[in-house]
N, C-alpha and C positions, 0 to 999 in steps of 0.2 A: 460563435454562440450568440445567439438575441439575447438583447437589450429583455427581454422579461424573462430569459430562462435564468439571465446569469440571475437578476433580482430575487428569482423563484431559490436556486443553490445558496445565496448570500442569505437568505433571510432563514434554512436550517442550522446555517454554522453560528459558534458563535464566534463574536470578536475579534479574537486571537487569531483565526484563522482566517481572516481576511485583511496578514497585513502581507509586506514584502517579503516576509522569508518565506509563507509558502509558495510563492511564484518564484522563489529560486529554488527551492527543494525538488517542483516539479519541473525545472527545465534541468535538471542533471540528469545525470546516467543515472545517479545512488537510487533512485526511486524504483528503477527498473531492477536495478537489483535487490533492493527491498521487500518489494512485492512478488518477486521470483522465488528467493527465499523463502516468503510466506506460504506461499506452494506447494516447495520440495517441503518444508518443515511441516506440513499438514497430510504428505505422501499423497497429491492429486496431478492429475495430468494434465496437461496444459486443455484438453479435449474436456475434459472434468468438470474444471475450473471455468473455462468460456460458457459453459449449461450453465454452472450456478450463477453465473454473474450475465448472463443472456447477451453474449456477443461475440462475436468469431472467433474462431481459434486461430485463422492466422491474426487477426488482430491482436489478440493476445500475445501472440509468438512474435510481432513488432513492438508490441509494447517492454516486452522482458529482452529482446536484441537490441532494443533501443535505438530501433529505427522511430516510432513514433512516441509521442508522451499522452500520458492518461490524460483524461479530466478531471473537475475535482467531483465532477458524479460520477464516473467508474471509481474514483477512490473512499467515495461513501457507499458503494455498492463492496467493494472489498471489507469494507468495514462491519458493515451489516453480515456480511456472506463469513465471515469468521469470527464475528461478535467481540470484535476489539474494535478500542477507540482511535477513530482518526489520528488525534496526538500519536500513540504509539507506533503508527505505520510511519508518522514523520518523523517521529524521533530514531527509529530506526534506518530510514532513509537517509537522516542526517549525519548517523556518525555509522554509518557502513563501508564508508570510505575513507575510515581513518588510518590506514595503512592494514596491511596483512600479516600479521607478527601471532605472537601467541596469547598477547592479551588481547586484540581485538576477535582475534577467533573463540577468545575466553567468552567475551562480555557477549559479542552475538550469537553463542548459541546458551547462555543467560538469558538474553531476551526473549530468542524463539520460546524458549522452556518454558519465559514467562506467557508470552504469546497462549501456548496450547495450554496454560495453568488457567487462563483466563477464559478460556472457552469452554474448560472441560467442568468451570466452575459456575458457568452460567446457563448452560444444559441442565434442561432437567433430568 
């Protein structure tokens, strides 16, 4: 990425989100699963999803196999494209891979719930 584009993404965000943890949240796998997640919990296809968010489906389909990693402008584009805050995709990302038991399958489909509570409350 250039020197004026990253300047152009840095100067939407705030603060917080340009320190070290989110350059580690987006070199994990959790992300990819995160935003996969976000997906299946909204019932879109992967073919769907790359229209709303304007970029290929197989790209997409590397992005959730986790062969490549987002940007943090496809994940402001995710953001926008499902009217949740940045934060809550990371915080999700973050603790997605806190093991597989039955509290964690408790608490992320919590989220997700909150996820589409939050969208379906921002639609007009």
């Amino acid at each position: 990425m250039n020197c004026w584009r990253r300047r152009q993404i840095n100067s939407l965000l705030p603060p917080i989100y340009k320190c070290h943890l989110l350059t580690q949240i987006l070199m994990t796998e959790s992300i990819a699963k995160a935003l996969k997640a976000i997906r299946v919990s909204h019932e879109l296809t992967q073919t769907e999803l790359a229209q709303k968010l304007q970029i290929g489906k197989s790209h997409l389909s590397e992005i959730e196999s986790e062969t490549k990693k987002p940007s943090l402008a496809l994940l402001l584009r995710y953001s926008e494209a499902f009217d949740v805050p940045l934060s809550s995709i990371l915080f999700l990302a973050e603790h997605i891979d806190e093991g597989i038991d039955e509290t964690t399958e408790f608490i992320s489909s919590k989220i997700i719930a909150l996820l589409k509570f939050i969208q379906q409350w921002r639609s007009p």
